[in-house]
N, C-alpha and C positions, 0 to 999 in steps of 0.2 A: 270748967264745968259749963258755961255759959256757954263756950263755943260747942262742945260735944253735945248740948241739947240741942240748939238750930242746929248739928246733924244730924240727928236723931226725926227730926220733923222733914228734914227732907228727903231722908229715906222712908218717911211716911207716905211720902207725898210721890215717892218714884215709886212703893210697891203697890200704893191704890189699884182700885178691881180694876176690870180688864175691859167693859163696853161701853161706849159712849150713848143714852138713853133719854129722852125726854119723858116728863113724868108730869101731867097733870091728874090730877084729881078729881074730886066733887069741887064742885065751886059755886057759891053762894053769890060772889062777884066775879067782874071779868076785870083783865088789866086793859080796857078800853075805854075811852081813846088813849094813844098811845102816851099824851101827856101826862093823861092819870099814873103811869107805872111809877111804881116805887120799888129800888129796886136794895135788896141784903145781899151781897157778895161773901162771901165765904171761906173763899181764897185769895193768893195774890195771884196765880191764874187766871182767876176770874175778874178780878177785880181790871187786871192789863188787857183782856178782850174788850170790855167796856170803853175802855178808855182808847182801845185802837179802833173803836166803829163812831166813836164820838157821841158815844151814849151815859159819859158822865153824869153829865145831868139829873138824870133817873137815880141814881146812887145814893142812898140816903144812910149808906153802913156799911163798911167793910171789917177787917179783922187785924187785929196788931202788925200778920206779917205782909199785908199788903202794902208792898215800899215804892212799888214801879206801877206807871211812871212818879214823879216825887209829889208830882199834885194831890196823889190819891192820898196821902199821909194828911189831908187837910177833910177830910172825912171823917166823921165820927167815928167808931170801931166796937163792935159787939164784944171783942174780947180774942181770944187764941185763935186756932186754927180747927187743932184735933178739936174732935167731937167732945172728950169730956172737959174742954178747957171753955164751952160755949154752954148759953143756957138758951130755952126756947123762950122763957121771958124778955129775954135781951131783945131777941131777934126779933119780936113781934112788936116790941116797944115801939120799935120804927115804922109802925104799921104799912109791910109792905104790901106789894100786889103781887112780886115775884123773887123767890129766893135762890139763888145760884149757888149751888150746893155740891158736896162730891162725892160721887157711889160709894160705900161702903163706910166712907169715914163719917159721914153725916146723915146716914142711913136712917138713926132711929129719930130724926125731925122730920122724916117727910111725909109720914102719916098724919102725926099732928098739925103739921103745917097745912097739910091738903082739907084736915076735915075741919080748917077753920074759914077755906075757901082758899087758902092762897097757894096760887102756881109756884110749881118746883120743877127746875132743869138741874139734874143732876149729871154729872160733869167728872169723866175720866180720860182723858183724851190721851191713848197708847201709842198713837201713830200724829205724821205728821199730816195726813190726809184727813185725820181724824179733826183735828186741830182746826183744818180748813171747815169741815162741816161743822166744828161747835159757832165757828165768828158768825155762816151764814144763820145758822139759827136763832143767834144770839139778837143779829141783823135782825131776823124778818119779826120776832117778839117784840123786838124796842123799836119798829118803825125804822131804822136804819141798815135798809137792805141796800141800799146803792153806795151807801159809805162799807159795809161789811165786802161787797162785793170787788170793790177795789179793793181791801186790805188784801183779800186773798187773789188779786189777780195780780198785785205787789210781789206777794208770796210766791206765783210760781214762774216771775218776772226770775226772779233771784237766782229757786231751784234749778230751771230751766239752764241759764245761763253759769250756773256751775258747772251743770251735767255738760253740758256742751266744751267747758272748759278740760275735765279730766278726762271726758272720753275723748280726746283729739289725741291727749298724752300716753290712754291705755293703749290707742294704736300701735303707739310704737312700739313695745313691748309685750302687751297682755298681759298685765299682771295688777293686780291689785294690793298697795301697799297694806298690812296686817297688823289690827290695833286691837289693843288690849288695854279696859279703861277699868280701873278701881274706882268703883263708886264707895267701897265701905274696905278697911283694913282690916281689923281683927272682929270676928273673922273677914278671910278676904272672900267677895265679893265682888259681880261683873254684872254685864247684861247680855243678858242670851233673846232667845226669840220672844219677839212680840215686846219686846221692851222701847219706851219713847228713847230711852239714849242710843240703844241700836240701832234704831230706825235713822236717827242724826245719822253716825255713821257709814248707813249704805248709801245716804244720801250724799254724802259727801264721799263717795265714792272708794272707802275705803273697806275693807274684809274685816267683820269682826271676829278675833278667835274663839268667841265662844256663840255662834250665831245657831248654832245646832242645839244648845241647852234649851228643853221645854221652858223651866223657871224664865219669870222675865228679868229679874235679878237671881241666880242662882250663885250658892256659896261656890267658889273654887281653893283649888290649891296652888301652893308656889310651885311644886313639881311642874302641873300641866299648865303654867303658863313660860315656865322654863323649856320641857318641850315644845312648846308652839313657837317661840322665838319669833315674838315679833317685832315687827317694825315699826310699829309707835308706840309707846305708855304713856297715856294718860290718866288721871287721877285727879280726884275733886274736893280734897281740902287737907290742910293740919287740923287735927283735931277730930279728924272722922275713925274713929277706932283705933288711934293708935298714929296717924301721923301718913307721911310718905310711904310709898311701895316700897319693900325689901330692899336690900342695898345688893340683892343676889341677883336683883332683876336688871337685865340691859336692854335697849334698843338699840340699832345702830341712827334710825332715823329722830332718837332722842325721846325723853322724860317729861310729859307736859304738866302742871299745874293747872287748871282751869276752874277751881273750885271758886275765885270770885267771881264767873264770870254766871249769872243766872238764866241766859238765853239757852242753857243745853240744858236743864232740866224743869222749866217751865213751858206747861202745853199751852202757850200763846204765838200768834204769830212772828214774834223775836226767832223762834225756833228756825227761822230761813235765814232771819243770819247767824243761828248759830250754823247752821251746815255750810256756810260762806267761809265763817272761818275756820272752821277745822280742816276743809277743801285746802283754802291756803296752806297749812301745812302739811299736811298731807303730800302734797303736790306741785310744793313748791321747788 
């Protein structure tokens, strides 16, 4: 039970709204000088942008599931994730100046948050370029734009020298190997357009089979991914609806696990080396 709720939360957390927005308000005060901020993370998304621009610091409250990197577990913690597991008494206790927050799932705190004066960046990051524009912003709010700026020039240090890698390979060939990733079992479950695990995937150079579905997790069938026959599956835990993908399902290029591993489905800059390794097999 324990493991089927953390999956439950992280398909929370994959089907989140679709834009990435900043959102200031009335404000009574300002988070200035940059020492003053104080800052409520919301997520463990959020909470791992901080900690890659070296804006710890500022941090004065994060939330149970924020685990990475392991330091941030030495932070206080307002409480859950989802919206109704959090109070706004909590969150203000820590009297912040700025609360990092996520479209839709923290939706009904940002009014109250705003008309108490305090700034709110609300945070859905669908893409991997997205991901790159939440660190800059995140950067130029906490005074750490020259440490944000490298994270993401780290970032396409990475992507770069992937793409460089599989397109030498597609030359020879032309073709792009074909993957099909369960994110949820019963029902089954994929990512289609505009979804952050798709985006992994093109990145890493591979064809997603369901790249044409509007949904950015849309339900599918075992028929249509038996016609599609593809060349990798993968799948993101025991415990997520039921366990392992059908026993009906084959790859020839093989069956991956990847459900411990959290850089594929957090929109932090980890997400360039999740597209590192999935390249690796892919294209190995």
């Amino acid at each position: 039970m324990k493991s089927l709720k953390k999956s439950i939360l992280f398909l929370i957390i994959l089907c989140a709204g679709a834009n990435l927005c900043f959102a200031a308000g009335k404000k009574t005060k300002k988070a200035s000088p940059k020492s003053d901020i104080r800052i409520v993370s919301l997520g463990p998304s959020a909470t791992e942008v901080i900690f890659a621009i070296g804006a710890q610091d500022l941090l004065v409250a994060r939330t149970d599931l924020c685990d990475y990197p392991p330091e941030a577990k030495n932070i206080p913690s307002v409480g859950g994730f989802a919206g109704n597991t959090l109070s706004l008494e909590s969150i203000i206790s820590y009297e912040p100046t700025l609360v990092y927050l996520f479209a839709e799932m923290h939706e009904g705190f940002v009014k109250p948050l705003q008309d108490l004066g305090i700034q709110v960046y609300r945070s859905n990051a669908t893409s991997i370029e997205a991901v790159k524009n939440e660190v800059l912003d995140i950067g130029k709010l906490t005074g750490h734009e020259k440490q944000a700026q490298k994270v993401v020039k780290e970032m396409d240090e990475k992507l770069n020298r992937t793409k460089k890698m599989y397109e030498t390979k597609i030359a020879a060939d032309g073709k792009l190997p074909t993957v099909y990733w369960e994110v949820w079992h019963s029902p089954m479950m994929s990512c289609g357009k505009n979804s952050f695990m798709g985006d992994i995937i093109s990145k890493a150079g591979g064809k997603n089979i369901f790249a044409d579905e509007e949904a950015a997790y849309p339900m599918v069938s075992e028929e249509a991914v038996l016609l599609a026959n593809p060349d990798f599956i993968f799948y993101s835990g025991d415990g997520m609806g039921g366990g392992k993908p059908s026993e009906l399902l084959k790859a020839k290029g093989g069956i991956y696990y990847m459900g411990d591993d959290d850089s594929f489905v957090r929109s932090t800059p980890r997400c360039a080396d999740a597209v590192e390794k999935l390249a690796a097999i892919l294209w190995n």
